[in-house]
C-alpha positions as CSV (number, residue, x, y, z in Angstrom):
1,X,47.6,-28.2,-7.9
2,X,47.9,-26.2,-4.8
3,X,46.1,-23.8,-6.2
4,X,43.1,-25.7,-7.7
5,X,43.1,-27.2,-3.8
6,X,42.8,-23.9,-2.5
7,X,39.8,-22.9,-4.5
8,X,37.8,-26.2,-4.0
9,X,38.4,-25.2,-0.4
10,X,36.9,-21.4,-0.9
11,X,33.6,-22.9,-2.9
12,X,33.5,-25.2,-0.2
13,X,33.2,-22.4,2.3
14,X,31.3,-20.2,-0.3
15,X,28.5,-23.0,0.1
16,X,28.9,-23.2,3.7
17,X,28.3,-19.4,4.6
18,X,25.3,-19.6,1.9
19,X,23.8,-22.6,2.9
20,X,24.1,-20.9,6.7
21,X,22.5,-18.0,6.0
22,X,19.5,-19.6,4.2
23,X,19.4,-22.1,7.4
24,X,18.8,-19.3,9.5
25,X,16.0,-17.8,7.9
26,X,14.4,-21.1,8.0
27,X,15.1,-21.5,11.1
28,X,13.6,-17.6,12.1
29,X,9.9,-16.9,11.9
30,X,7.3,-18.4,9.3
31,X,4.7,-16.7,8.1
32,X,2.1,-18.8,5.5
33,X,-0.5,-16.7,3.3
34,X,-3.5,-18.4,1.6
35,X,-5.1,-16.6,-2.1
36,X,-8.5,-16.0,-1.6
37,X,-11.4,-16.2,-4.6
38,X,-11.7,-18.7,-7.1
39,X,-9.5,-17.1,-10.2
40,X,-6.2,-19.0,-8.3
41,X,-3.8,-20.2,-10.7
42,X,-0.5,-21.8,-10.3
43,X,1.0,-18.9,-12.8
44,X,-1.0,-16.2,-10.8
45,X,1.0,-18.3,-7.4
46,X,4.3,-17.6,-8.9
47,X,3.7,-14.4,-10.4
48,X,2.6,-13.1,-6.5
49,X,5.7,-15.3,-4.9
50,X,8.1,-12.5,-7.6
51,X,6.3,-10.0,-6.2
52,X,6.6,-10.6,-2.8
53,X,10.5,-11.7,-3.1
54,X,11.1,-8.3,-5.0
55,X,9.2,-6.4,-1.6
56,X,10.9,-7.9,1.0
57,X,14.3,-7.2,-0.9
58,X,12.9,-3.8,-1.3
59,X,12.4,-3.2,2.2
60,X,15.7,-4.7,2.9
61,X,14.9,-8.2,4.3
62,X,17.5,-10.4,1.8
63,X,17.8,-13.7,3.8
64,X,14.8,-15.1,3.8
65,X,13.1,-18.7,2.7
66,X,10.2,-18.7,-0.3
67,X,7.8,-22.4,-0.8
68,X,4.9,-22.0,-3.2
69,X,2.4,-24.7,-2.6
70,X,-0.2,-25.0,-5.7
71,X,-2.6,-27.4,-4.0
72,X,-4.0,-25.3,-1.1
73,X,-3.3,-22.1,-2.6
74,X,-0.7,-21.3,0.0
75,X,2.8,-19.6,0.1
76,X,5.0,-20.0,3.1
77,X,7.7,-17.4,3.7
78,X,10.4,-18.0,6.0
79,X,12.1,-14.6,7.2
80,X,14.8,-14.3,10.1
81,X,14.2,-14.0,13.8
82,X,14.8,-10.5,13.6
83,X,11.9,-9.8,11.7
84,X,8.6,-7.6,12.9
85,X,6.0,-9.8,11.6
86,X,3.0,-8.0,11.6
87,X,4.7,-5.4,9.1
88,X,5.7,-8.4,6.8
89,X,2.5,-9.4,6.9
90,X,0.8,-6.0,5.8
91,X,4.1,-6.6,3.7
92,X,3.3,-9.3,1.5
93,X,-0.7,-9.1,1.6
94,X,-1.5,-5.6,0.5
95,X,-2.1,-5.3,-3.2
96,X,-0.2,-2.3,-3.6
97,X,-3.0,0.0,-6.0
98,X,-2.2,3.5,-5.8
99,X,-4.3,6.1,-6.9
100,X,-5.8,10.0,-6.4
101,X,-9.1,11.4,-5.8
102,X,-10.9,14.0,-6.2
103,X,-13.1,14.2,-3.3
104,X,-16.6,15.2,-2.4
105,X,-17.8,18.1,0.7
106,X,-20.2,16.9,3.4
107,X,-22.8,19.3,1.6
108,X,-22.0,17.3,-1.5
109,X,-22.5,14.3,-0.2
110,X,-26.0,14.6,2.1
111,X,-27.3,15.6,-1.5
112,X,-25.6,12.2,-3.1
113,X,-27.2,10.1,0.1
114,X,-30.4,12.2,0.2
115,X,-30.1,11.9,4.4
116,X,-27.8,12.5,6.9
117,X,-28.0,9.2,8.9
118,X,-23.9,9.0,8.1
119,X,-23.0,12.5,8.0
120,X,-24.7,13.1,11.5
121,X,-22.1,10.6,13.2
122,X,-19.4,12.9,12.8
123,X,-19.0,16.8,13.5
124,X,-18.0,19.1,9.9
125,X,-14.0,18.6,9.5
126,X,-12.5,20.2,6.2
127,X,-12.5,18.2,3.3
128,X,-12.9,14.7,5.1
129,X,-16.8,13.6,6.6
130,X,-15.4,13.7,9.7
131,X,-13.2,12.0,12.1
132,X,-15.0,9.3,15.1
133,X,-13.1,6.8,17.8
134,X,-12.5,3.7,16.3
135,X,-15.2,2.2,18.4
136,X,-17.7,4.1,16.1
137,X,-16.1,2.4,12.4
138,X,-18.3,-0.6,12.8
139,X,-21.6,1.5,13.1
140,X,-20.3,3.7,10.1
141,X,-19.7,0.4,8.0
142,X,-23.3,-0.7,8.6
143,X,-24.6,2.4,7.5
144,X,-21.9,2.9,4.2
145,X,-23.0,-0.7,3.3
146,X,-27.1,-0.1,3.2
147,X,-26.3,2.6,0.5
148,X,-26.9,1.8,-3.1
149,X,-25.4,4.3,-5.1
150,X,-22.5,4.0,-7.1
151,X,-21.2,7.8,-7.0
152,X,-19.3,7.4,-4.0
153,X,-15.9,5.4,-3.1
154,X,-16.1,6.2,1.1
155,X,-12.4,5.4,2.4
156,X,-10.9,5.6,6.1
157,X,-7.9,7.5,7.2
158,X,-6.1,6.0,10.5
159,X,-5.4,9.5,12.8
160,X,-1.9,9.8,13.6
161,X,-3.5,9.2,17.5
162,X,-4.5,5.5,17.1
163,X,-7.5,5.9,18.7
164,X,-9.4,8.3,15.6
165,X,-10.4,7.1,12.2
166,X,-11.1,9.9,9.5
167,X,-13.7,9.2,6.6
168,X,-13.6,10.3,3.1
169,X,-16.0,10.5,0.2
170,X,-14.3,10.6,-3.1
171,X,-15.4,10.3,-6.6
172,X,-15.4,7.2,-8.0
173,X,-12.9,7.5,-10.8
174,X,-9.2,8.2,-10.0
175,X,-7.3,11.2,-11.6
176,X,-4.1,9.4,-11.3
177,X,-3.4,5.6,-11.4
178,X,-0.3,4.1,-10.8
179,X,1.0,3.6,-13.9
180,X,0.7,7.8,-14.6
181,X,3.8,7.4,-12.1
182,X,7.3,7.1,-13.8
183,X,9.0,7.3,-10.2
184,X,8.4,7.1,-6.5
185,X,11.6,7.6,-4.0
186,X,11.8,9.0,-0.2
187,X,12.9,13.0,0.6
188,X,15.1,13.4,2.9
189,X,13.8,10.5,5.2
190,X,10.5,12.1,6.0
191,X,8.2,12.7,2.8
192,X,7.7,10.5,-0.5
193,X,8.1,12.0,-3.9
194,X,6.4,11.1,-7.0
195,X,7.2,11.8,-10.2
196,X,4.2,11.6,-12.7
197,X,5.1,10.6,-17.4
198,X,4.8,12.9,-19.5
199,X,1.1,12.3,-20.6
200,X,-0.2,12.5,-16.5
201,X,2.1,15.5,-16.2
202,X,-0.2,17.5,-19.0
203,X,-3.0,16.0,-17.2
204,X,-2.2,16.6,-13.6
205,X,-1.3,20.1,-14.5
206,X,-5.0,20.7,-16.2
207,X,-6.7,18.8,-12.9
208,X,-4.7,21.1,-11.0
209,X,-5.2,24.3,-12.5
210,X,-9.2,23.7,-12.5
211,X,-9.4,22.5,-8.4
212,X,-7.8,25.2,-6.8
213,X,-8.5,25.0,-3.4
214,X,-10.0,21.8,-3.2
215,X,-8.6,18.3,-2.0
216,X,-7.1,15.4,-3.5
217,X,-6.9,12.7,-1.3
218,X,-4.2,10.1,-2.1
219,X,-5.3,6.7,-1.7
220,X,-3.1,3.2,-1.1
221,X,-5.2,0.0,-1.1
222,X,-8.3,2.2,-0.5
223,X,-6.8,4.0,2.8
224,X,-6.2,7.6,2.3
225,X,-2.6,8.6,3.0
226,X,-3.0,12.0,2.6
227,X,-5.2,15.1,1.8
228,X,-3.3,17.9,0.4
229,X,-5.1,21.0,-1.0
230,X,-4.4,22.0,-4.3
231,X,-2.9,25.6,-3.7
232,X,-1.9,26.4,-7.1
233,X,-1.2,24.4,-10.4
234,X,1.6,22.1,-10.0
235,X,2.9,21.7,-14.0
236,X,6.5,20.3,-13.1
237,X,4.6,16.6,-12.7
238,X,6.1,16.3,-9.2
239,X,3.7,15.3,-6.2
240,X,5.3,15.4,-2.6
241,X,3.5,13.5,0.3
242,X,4.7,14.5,3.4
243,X,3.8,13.2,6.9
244,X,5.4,12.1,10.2
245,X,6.9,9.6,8.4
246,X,10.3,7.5,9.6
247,X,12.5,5.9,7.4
248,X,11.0,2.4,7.7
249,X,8.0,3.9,6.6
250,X,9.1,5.2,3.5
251,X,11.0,1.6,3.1
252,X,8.0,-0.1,3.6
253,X,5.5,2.1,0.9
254,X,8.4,1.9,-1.3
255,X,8.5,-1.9,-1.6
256,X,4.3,-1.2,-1.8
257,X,4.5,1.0,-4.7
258,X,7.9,0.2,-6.7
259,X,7.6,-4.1,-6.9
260,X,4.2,-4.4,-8.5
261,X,0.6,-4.9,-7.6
262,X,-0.3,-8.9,-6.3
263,X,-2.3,-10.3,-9.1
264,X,-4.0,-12.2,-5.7
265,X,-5.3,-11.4,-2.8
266,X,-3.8,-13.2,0.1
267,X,-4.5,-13.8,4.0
268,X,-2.0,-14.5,6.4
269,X,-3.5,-17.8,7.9
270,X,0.1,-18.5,10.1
């Protein structure tokens, strides 16, 4: 008897600790996202609330509060005070699509556009259009939006500065998807390895071997991470982006790339 007392008294405080825990993340900071478009369904809802609960577990946030409402399309996370929550936000709202590029040259790209109203906005830099302060994106925009053709994906690269935005051309049609990826970790806390199947392997080795000296810029959520020039073939299937990257970075692209793509796109609306 004493003993059946004693463990009705440790479930008792087993539900206590529990129930406190969850209470504080209620209790931290909310954050409610809405979907966007007209393809919202409740499945779609729950199917992005797995996805989201898998990232922020990922990026090692596991106390935290998860309410799907159907009715206005909204989900309301509750995560603890702690919390940074404008990287949750990016968190839980990017769609995660990873991808690489081949990418076009300035000269290739004048003769794409047949003018040089975009190119002339920035001065020649390598393999990117060029790099302008981030006063100058909206300008850019208006100009990438007047063009009609379909040859060209144009992406932005954040400088490491803040202040400088870099702009890409690439080829419409990625080399590599995400699912070519069998496995993506973090490198001794600073760079991000991927690890390409067997089938992307034999592919990526054949891409490589016929682009020697050109770029492949690597995209997420059509941003280019990085720009690496293809030296020499790479057969082994292993990609390595590194960067000044900390290890909250890497924790953050991690729960991007590892916990699936959001079938939704979402805004953070609180």
């Amino acid at each position: 008897m004493k003993t059946i007392k004693s463990l009705i008294v440790l479930m008792l405080l087993c539900i206590t600790l529990i129930s406190s825990s969850w209470n504080t993340a209620v209790k931290g900071k909310i954050i409610t996202i809405k979907a966007d478009g007209s393809e919202v369904t409740p499945e779609l809802l729950k199917q992005s609330a797995e996805v989201i609960s898998a990232r922020l577990r990922t990026y090692g946030i596991d106390t935290f509060y998860l309410n799907i409402f159907e009715a206005s399309r909204q989900i309301e996370i509750a995560i603890p005070e702690k919390c940074n929550l404008q990287e949750v936000g990016k968190l839980i709202t990017q769609k995660g699509n990873l991808a690489f590029y081949d990418t076009y040259s300035r000269d290739d790209v004048e003769l794409l556009l047949k003018d040089t109203q975009l190119i002339d906005l920035f001065a020649p830099d390598g393999s990117r259009i060029g790099c302008a302060p981030l006063i100058m994106l909206e300008k850019a925009n208006e100009i990438i939006k007047s063009y009609k053709t379909q040859d060209i994906k144009f992406c932005w690269h954040l400088s490491d500065d803040n202040i400088h935005a870099c702009l890409y051309a690439l080829k419409m049609n990625p080399v590599i998807v995400r699912s070519d990826i069998d496995k993506i970790s973090g490198v001794n806390g600073e760079n991000i390895l991927l690890e390409l199947n067997h089938e992307a392997t034999k592919k990526w080795s054949e891409i490589t071997r016929n682009s020697i000296g050109k770029t492949i810029a690597i995209v997420m959520d059509d941003k280019v991470l990085s720009d690496p020039v293809i030296r020499m073939p790479i057969d082994s299937g292993k990609c390595e982006i590194s960067g000044k990257f900390t290890k909250s970075d890497i924790s953050f692209f991690l729960a991007l790339v590892n916990d699936g793509i959001l079938p939704l796109n979402f805004t953070v609306i609180k």
